[in-house]
C-alpha positions in Angstrom: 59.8 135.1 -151.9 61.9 133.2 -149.6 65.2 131.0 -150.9 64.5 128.1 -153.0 67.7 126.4 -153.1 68.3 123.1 -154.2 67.7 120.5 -151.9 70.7 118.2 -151.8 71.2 114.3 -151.9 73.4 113.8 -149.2 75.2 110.1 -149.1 74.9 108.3 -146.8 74.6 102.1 -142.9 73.4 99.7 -144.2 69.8 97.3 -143.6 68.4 98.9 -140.8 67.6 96.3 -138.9 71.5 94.4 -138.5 74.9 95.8 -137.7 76.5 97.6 -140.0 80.3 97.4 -140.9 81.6 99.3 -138.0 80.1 96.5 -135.5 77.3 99.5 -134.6 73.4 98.5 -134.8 72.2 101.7 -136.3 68.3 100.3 -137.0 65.8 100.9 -134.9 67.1 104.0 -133.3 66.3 106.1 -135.8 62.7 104.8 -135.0 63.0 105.6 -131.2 65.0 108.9 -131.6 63.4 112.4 -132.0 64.6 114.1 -134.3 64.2 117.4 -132.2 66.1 116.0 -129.2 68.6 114.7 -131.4 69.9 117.9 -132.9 69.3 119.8 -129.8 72.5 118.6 -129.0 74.2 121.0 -131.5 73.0 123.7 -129.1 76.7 124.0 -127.4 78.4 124.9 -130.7 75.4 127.0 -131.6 75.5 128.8 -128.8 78.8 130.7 -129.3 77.1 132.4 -132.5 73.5 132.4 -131.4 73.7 136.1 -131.9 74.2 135.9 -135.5 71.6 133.1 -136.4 68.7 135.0 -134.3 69.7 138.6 -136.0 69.4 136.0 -139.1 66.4 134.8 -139.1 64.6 138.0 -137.5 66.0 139.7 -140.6 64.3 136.3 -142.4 60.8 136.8 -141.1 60.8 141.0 -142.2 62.3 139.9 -145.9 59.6 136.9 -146.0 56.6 139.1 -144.0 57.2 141.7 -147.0 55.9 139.0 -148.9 52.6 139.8 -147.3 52.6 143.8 -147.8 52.9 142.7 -152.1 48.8 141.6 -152.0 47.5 144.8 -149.8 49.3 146.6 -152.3 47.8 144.9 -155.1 44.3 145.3 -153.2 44.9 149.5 -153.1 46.0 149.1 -157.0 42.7 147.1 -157.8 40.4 149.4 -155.8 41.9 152.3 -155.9 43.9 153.6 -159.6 43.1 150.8 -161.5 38.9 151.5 -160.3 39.6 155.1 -161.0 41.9 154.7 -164.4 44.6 156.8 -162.9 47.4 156.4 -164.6 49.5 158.3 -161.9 48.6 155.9 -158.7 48.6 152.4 -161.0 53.0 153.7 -161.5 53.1 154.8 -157.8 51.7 151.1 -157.0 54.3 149.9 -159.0 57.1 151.4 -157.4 55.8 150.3 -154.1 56.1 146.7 -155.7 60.0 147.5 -157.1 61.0 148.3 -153.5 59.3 145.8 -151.6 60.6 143.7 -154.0 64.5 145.0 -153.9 64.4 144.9 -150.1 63.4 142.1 -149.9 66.0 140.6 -152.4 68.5 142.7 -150.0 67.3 141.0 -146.7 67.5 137.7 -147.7 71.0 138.1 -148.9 72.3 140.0 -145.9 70.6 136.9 -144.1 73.1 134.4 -146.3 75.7 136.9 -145.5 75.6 137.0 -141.4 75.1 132.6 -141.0 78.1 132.2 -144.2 81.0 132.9 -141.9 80.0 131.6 -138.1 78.5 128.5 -139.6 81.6 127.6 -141.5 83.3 128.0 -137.9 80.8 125.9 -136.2 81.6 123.2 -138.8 85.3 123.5 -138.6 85.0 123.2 -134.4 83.0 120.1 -134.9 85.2 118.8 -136.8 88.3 119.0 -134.9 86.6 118.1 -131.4 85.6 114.7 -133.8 89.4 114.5 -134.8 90.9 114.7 -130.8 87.4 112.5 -130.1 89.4 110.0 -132.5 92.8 110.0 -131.2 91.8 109.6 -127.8 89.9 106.6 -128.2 90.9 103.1 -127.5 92.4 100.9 -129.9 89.4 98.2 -129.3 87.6 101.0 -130.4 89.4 101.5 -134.0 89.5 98.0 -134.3 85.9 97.7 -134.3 85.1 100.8 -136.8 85.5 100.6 -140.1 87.7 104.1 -141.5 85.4 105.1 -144.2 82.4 105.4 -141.9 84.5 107.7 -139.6 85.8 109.3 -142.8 82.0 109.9 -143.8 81.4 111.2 -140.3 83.7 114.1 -140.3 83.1 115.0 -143.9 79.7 114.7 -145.2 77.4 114.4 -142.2 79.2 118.0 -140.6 78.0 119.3 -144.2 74.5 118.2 -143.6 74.8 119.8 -140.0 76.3 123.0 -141.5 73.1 122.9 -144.2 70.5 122.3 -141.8 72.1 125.5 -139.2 72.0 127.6 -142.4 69.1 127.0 -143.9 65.9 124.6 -142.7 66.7 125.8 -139.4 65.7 129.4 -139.9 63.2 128.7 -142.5 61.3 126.2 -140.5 60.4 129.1 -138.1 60.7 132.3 -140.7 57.8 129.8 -142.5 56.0 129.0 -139.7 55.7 132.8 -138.9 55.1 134.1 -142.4 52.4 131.3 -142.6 50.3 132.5 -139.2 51.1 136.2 -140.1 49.7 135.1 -144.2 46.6 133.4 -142.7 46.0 135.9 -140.4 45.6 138.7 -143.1 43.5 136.0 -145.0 40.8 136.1 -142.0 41.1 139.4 -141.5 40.6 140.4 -145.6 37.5 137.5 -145.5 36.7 134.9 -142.9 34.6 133.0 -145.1 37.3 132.1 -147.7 40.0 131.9 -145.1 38.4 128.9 -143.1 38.2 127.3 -146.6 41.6 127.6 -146.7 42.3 126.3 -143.5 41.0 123.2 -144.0 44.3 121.1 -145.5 45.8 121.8 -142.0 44.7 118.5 -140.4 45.8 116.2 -143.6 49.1 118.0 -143.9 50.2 117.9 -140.0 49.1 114.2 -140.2 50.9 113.3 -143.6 54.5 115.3 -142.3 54.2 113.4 -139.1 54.2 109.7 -141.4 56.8 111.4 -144.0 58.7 112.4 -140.8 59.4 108.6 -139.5 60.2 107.3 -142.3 62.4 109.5 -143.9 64.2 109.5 -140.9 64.7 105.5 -141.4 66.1 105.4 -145.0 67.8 108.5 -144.4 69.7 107.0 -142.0 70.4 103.8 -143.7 71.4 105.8 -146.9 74.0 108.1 -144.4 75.6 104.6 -143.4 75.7 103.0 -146.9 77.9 106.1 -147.7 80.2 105.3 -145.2 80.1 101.6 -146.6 81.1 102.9 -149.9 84.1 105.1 -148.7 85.6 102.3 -146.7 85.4 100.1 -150.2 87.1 103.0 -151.7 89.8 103.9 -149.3 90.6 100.0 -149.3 90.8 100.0 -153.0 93.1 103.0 -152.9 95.5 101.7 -150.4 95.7 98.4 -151.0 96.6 99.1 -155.1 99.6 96.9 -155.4 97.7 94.1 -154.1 94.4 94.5 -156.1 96.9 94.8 -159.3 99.2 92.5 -158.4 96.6 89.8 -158.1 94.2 90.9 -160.6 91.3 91.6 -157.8 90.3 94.4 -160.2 87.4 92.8 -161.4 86.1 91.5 -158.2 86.7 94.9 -156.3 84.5 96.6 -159.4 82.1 94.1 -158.5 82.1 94.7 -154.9 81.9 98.6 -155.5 79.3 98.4 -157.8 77.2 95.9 -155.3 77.2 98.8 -153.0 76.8 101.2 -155.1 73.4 99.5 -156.4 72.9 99.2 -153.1 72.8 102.7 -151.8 71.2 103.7 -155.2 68.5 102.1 -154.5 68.0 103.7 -151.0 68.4 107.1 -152.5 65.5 106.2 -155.1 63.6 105.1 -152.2 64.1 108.7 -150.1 63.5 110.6 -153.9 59.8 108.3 -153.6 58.9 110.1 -150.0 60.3 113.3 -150.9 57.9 113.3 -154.7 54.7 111.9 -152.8 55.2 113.9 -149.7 55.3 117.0 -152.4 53.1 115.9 -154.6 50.6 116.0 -151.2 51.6 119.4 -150.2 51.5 120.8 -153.3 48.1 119.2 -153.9 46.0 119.9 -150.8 46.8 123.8 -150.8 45.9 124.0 -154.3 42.5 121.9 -154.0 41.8 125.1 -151.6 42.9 127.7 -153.3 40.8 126.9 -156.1 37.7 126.4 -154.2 38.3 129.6 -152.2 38.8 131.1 -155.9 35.7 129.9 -156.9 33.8 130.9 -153.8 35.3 134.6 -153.9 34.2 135.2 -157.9 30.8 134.3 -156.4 30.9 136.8 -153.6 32.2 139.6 -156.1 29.6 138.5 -158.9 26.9 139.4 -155.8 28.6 142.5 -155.1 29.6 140.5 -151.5 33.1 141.5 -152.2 35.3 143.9 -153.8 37.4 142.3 -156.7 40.9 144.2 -154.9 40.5 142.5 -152.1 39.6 138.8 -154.0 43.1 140.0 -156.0 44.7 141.0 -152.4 42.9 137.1 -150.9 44.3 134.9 -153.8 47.6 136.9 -153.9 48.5 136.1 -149.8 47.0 132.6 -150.9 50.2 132.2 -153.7 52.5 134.2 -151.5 52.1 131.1 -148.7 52.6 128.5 -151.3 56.4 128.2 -151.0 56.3 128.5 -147.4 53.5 125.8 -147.1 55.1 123.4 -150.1 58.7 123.7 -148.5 57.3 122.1 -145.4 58.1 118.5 -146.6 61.9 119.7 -148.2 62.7 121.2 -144.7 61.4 118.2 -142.8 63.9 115.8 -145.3 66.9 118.1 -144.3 65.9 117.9 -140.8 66.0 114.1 -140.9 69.0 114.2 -142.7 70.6 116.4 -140.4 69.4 114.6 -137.2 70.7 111.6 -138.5 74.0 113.2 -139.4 74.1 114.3 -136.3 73.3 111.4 -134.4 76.0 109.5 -136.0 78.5 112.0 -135.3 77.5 111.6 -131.3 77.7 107.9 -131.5 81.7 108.5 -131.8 81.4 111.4 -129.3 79.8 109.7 -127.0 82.2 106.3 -126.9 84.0 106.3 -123.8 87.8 107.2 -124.0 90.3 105.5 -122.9 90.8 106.7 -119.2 93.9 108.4 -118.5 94.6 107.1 -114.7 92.4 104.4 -113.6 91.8 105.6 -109.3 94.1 105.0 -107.0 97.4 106.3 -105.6 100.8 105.2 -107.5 103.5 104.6 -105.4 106.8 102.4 -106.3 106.8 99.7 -104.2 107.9 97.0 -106.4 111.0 95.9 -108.0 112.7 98.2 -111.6 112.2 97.5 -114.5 109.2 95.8 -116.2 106.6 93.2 -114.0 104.0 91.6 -115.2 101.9 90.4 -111.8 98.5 87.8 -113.3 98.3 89.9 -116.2 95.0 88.6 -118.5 94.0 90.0 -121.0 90.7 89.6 -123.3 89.2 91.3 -126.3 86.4 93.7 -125.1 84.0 92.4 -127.7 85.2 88.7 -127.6 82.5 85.6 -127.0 81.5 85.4 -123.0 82.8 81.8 -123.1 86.0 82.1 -125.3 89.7 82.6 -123.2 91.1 85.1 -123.0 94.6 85.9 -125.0 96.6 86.3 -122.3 96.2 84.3 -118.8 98.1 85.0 -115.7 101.3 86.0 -116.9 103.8 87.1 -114.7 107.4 87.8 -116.0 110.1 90.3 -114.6 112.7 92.2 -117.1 115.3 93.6 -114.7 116.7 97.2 -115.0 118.8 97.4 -118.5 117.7 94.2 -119.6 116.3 93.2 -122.8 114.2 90.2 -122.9 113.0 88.1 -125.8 109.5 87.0 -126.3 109.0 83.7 -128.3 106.0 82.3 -129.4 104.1 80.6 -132.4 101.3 82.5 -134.5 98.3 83.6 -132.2 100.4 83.1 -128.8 99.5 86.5 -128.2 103.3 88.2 -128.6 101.9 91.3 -130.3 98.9 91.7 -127.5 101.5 91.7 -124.6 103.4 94.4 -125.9 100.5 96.7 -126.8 99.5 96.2 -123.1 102.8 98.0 -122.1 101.8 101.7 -123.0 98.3 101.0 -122.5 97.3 100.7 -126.3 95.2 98.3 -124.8 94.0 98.0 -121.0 94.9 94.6 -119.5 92.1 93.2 -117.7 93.0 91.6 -115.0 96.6 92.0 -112.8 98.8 94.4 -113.2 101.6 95.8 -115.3 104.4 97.8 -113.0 107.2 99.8 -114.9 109.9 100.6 -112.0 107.1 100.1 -109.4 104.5 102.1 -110.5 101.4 100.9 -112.1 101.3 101.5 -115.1 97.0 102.0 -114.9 97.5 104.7 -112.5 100.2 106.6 -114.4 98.8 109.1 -117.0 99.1 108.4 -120.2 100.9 110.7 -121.4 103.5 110.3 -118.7 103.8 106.8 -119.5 103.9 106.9 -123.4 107.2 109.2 -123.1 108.8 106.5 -120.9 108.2 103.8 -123.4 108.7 103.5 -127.1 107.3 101.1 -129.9 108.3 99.6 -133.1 105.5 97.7 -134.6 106.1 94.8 -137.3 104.0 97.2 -139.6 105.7 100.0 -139.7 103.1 103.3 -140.5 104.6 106.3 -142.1 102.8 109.4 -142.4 102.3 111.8 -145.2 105.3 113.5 -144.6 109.2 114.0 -144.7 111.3 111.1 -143.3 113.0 113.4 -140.6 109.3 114.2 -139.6 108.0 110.9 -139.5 111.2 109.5 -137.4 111.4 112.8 -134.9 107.6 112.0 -133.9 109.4 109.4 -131.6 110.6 112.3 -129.4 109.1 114.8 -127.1 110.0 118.0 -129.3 113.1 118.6 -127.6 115.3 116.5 -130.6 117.0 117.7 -133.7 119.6 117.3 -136.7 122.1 115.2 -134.2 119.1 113.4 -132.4 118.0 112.3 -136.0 121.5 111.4 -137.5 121.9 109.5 -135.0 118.5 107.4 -135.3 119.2 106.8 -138.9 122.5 105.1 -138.3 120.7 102.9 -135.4 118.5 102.0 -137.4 121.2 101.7 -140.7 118.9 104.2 -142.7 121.0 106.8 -143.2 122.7 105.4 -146.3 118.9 105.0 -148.1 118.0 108.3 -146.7 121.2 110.3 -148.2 119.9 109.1 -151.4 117.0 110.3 -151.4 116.0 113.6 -153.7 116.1 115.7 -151.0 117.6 113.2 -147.9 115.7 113.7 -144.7 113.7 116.5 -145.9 112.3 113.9 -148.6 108.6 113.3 -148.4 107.6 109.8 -148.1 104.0 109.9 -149.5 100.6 108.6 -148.5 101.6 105.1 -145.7 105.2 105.7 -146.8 104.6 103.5 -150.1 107.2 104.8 -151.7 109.6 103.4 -149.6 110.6 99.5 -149.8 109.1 97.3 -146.8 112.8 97.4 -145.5 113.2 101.1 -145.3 109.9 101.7 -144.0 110.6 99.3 -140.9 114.1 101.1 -140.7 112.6 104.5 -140.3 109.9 103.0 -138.0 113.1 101.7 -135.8 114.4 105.0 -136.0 111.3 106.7 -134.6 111.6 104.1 -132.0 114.9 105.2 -130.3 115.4 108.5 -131.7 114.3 110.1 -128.0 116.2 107.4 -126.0 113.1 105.4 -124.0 113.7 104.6 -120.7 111.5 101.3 -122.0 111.9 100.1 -125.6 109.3 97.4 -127.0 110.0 96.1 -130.2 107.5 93.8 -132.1 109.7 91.8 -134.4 110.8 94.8 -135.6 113.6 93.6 -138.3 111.4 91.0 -140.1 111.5 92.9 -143.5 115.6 93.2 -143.5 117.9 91.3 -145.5 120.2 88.9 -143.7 123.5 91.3 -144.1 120.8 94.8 -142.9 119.7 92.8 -140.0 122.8 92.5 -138.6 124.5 96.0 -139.4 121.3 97.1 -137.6 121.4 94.7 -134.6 125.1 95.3 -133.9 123.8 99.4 -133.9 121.1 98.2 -131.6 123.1 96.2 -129.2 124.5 100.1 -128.1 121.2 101.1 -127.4 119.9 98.4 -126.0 122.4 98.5 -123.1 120.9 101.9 -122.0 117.5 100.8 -121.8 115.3 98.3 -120.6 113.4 96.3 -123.6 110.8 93.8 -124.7 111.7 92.6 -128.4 109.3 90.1 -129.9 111.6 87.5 -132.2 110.9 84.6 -134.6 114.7 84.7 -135.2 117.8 83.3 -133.8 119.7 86.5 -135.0 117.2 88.9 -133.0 116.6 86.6 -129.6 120.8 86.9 -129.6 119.8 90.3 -129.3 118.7 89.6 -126.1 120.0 88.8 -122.0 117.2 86.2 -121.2 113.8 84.6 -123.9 110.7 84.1 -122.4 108.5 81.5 -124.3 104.7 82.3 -124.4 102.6 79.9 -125.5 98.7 79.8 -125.6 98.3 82.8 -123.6 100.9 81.9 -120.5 104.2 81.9 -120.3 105.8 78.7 -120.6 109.7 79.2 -119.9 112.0 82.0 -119.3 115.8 81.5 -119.8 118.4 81.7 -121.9 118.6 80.7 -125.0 120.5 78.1 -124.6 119.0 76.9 -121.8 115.6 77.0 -123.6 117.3 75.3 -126.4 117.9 72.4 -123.9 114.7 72.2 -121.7 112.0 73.2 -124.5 111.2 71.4 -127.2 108.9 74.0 -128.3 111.0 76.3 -128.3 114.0 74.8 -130.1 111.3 73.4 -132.4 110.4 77.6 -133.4 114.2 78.5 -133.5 114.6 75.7 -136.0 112.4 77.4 -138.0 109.9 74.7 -138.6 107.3 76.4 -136.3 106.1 79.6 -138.3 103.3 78.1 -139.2 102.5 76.5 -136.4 99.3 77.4 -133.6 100.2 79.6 -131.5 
């Protein structure tokens, strides 16, 4: 008999009819989709072991055609020793049956054998091309998805692919072949009784094709719901302190549990089709088997037909069982895996951010940093809302560092994102020592300038790891001393159990606010940027850190040519000339005195009045 593993419950958006959490509508595609076209698409990572899976399931279709060989043996048996009461023949037949039955047993696990290993690499390919998919997609693009549903994608929906390559996939055709093969011996042994059996074809083929739909449907919604329920977690996990610290506990319970019901109840709803769509299978077959049972006593008790070949008819009749009654699992796996697969594509498929936009790049402007009618708006933003930035135009000279000022929402943060092209301005043009910086590659351009972002991220590793990933490779111990006392970390970092070498845990959480933005600062300048853009980077210091670290920083500022965001006097001191943006334009540029004198929105921020005020 073929395998009969388990079928899993894989996890899995939400209603299928509205966007789920990741901005996506996810619906009604999977009622437009077919399934078949869907996961033909895994053909280019098939193809590499296409040798493998074909010697698989030809090796499937002789273990599950052996199958067949069991009831013309039983037939001889009947007719032949058992007729004749010899002893002899009735242990020869049941030799025959031990080693159809051992090689068989032997097939099926050299077939599990051969897809075990390339499958596993056709998973782990998948996988990474879904990881460099990830970090070469736009920021508008992150902003938009929620992390557990790409989390689910590159976990649990590659293990559904990696299910349905190893197993429906060969057994849909090793059953479709051991069925014709089966119901061609049934003719062949007696028409009469295998017509009878061939009558549950029509109801079957037109039951699967309803099941098929929707299946596909719920399965789909169950596969999003999943990734629902991982972003809940992973927010819960993160985000700890404040879930503690405000006693959220309850709510967040509530919240899981709420989606948890949620996707419950779509799993009960896929175990509904997958019982009725069984209970059908299983049902029809056996309606025919039993009338093809009756009909065949009949023909023996009129001497029509011999009793070893009735045994031989009803025995290929129960060998097809499995094969016929595993139609409806294989079909759920399908769907499962279609859907799994469609969701990974919809990531694959978003358009990265383009390295070089066309055109030639030539320096034919002024050094430093120009803005020329730079807008900017949100790709996703209302048609009729304005944009964040309009028409700015602002010049930072060679070596000069230049303060941007502005109230809450001014749109400080978006500027300076648009400077290494974490986002892509939309209208004007950015020039970094005359060249555009849209047709410079990105790469090229991201080693010229540096950030430091008012959220400092720190990754699961040691501090001298997470600060060197500001340089090209090239720096080491000096490189990284040297950082640290920029950025006054050094003193912190000594301290630590094993200094730079120290891991710094999951976001760096086991670091103060302080430190974190310390090492972040030190990441910043540890490879000495031509350009240096800061984003308030010194708002979680103490008054006495700040300015140990801004009297380091003055050094490196003179060597480069920077954009710091302030809401400080102490950090705009920091800085040759202050440009005031305000609702999306730039209002003034000066110094700060000056700007002290001619804007009274300005010296109204510096007094400190205006944090909270619109930006």
């Amino acid at each position: 008999m073929p395998e009969k593993p388990v079928a899993p419950e894989p996890p899995a958006p939400d209603s299928p009819d509205s966007p789920d959490d990741h901005g996506v509508h996810t619906s009604h595609a999977a009622h437009d989709r077919s399934a078949v076209r869907t996961l033909l698409r895994l053909w280019p990572y098939v193809r590499p072991v296409r040798a493998r899976l074909f010697t698989a399931a030809f090796v499937a279709i002789v273990a599950s055609c052996l199958s067949l060989v069991i009831p013309l043996v039983l037939k001889w048996l009947v007719d032949g020793p058992v007729a004749d009461r010899d002893p002899g023949g009735v242990w020869l037949g049941a030799l025959y049956l031990l080693l159809l039955g051992i090689a068989e047993a032997v097939l099926f696990g050299y077939r599990r054998w051969l897809v075990a290993r390339p499958l596993s690499a056709v998973e782990a390919r998948m996988r990474a091309d879904l990881y460099g998919r990830l970090q070469r997609l736009p920021i508008a693009f992150h902003d938009r998805w929620a992390s557990g549903q790409l989390l689910s994608r590159g976990t649990t929906d590659l293990m559904l692919v990696r299910m349905f390559l190893a197993f429906p996939l060969t057994f849909l055709l090793v059953n479709a072949v051991t069925i014709l093969a089966g119901y061609v011996l049934l003719l062949a042994q007696d028409w009469s009784l295998g017509l009878v059996l061939l009558t549950p074809v029509v109801p079957l083929v037109i039951v699967c094709s309803v099941f098929e739909g929707r299946y596909g449907v719920v399965a789909r919604r169950a596969q999003d719901q999943v990734g629902d329920l991982t972003t809940v977690v992973e927010e819960s996990v993160l985000g700890i302190r404040i879930v503690k610290g405000f006693g959220r506990h309850r709510s967040q319970a509530t919240a899981f549990r709420e989606l948890s019901g949620r996707l419950r109840g779509t799993e009960l709803v896929k175990a509904r089709l997958l019982a009725m769509i069984w209970a059908v299978i299983t049902f029809v077959p056996e309606l025919a088997i039993g009338a093809a049972l009756v009909l065949g006593t009949i023909q023996v008790a009129d001497g029509d037909l011999s009793a070893g070949t009735l045994v031989a008819f009803l025995s290929t009749a129960l060998a097809l069982r499995w094969p016929v009654e595993s139609i409806g699992f294989l079909l759920a796996m399908s769907q499962e895996a279609a859907t799994a697969t469609e969701r990974y594509f919809e990531v694959m498929d978003a358009e990265e951010e383009p390295d070089t936009l066309t055109g030639t790049n030539t320096a034919d402007g002024p050094a430093g940093v120009r803005f020329e009618g730079v807008s900017f708006r949100y790709p996703d933003a209302p048609a009729d809302s304005p944009p964040v930035l309009d028409g700015i135009d602002l010049h930072i000279r060679p070596g000069e560092t230049l303060a941007l000022v502005g109230g809450t929402g001014s749109g400080k943060t978006t500027l300076t994102a648009l400077v290494p092209r974490l986002h892509e301005a939309s209208g004007g043009r950015i020039l970094l020592d005359g060249e555009d910086i849209a047709l410079m590659e990105r790469d090229r351009l991201r080693s010229l300038v540096s950030m430091a972002f008012e959220e400092p991220t720190l990754f699961s590793a040691s501090v001298g790891e997470n600060v060197l990933m500001g340089a090209d490779g090239t720096a080491g111990e000096p490189e990284l001393r040297r950082a640290l006392g920029v950025a006054q970390a050094d003193g912190f970092v000594e301290r630590l159990p094993e200094g730079a070498g120290t891991q710094v845990g999951e976001q760096g959480l086991s670091l103060s606010g302080g430190q974190r933005q310390r090492l972040a600062l030190a990441r910043a300048v540890v490879g000495r940027p031509r350009f240096l853009v800061l984003d308030d980077p010194l708002s979680a210091l103490d008054v006495h850190t700040e300015a140990r670290v801004e009297a380091a920083l003055r050094e490196v500022l003179r060597d480069t040519t920077a954009l710091v965001v302030a809401h400080r006097p102490s950090t705009v001191m920091l800085a040759d000339r202050v440009a005031l943006l305000s609702r999306g334009r730039i209002a003034a540029v000066g110094t700060h005195h000056e700007l002290l004198r001619s804007s009274e929105e300005y010296a109204w921020l510096m007094s400190g009045e205006g944090e909270g005020g619109p930006r």
